[in-house]
C-alpha positions as CSV (number, residue, x, y, z in Angstrom):
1,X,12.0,-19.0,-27.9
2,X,13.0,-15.6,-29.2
3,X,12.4,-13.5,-25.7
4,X,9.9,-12.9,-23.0
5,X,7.1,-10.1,-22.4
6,X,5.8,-9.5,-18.7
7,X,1.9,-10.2,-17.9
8,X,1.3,-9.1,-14.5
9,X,5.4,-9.2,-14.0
10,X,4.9,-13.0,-15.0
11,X,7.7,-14.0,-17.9
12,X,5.7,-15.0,-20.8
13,X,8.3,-16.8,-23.6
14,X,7.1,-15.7,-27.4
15,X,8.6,-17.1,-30.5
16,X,9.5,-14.2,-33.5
17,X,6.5,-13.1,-35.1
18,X,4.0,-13.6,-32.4
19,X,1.2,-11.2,-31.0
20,X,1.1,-10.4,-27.6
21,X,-2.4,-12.6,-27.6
22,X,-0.6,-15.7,-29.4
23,X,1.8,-15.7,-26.7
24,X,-0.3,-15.1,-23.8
25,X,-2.6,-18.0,-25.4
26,X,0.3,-20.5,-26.0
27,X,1.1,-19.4,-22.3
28,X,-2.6,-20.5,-21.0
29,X,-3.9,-17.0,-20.5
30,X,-7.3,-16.7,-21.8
31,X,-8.5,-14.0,-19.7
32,X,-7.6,-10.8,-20.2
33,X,-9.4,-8.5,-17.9
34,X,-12.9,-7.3,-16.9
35,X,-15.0,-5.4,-19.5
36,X,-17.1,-2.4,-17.9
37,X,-20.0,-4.6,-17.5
38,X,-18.4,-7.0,-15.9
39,X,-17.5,-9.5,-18.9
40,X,-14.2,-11.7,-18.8
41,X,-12.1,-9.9,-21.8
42,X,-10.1,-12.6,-24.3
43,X,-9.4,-12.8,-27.6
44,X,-12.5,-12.9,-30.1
45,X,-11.8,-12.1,-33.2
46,X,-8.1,-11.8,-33.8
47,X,-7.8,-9.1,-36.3
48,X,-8.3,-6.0,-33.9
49,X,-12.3,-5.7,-35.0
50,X,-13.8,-6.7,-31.8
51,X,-11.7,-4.6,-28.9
52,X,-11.9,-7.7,-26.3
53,X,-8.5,-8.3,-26.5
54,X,-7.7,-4.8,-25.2
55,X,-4.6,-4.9,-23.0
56,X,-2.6,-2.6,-20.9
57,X,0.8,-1.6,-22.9
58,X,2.9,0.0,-20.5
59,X,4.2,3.5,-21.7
60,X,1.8,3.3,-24.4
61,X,-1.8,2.4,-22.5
62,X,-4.8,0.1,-24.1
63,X,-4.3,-1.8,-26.9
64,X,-5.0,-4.9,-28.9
65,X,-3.6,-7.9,-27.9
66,X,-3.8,-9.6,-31.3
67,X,-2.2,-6.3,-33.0
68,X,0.7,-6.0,-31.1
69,X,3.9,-7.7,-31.9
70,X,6.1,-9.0,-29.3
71,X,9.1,-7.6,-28.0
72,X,11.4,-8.9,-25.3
73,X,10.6,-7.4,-21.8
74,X,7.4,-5.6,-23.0
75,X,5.3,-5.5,-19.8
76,X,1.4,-5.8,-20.8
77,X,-1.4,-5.8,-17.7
78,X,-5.3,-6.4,-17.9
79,X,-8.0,-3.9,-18.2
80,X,-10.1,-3.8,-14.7
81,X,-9.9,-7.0,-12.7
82,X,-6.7,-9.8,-13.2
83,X,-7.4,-13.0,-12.6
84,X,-4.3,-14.6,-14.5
């Protein structure tokens, strides 16, 4: 493992290279947050098209899950309601 991120001040362990949604994936963490219609958010299409990845970057606010490298002790949340 090359560091750790924080999801919901969980420690997450991502290997170099990875996106913030191939290490919360490889972690079992398919759900990302609540949409505003209620929807569970996840990873769809993996290239930053779809916006259901959309995470909460601390400092930085929403962003794409599948766009956003890894860095050790980057702390990411869910949009609307956590359930992991």
């Amino acid at each position: 493992m090359t560091g750790h991120i924080l999801w919901n001040d969980r420690d997450v362990p991502y290997e170099q290279g990875e996106t913030l949604a191939q290490a919360l994936n490889r972690a079992g963490i398919t759900h990302l947050g609540t949409g505003l219609a209620g929807q569970s958010r996840s990873v769809f299409c993996g290239i930053g098209q779809c916006q259901n990845c959309l995470v909460i970057l601390e400092g930085k606010g929403p962003c794409e899950a599948c766009r956003v490298l890894c860095a050790d002790g980057l702390a990411v949340s869910p949009v609307g309601t956590p359930h992991d």
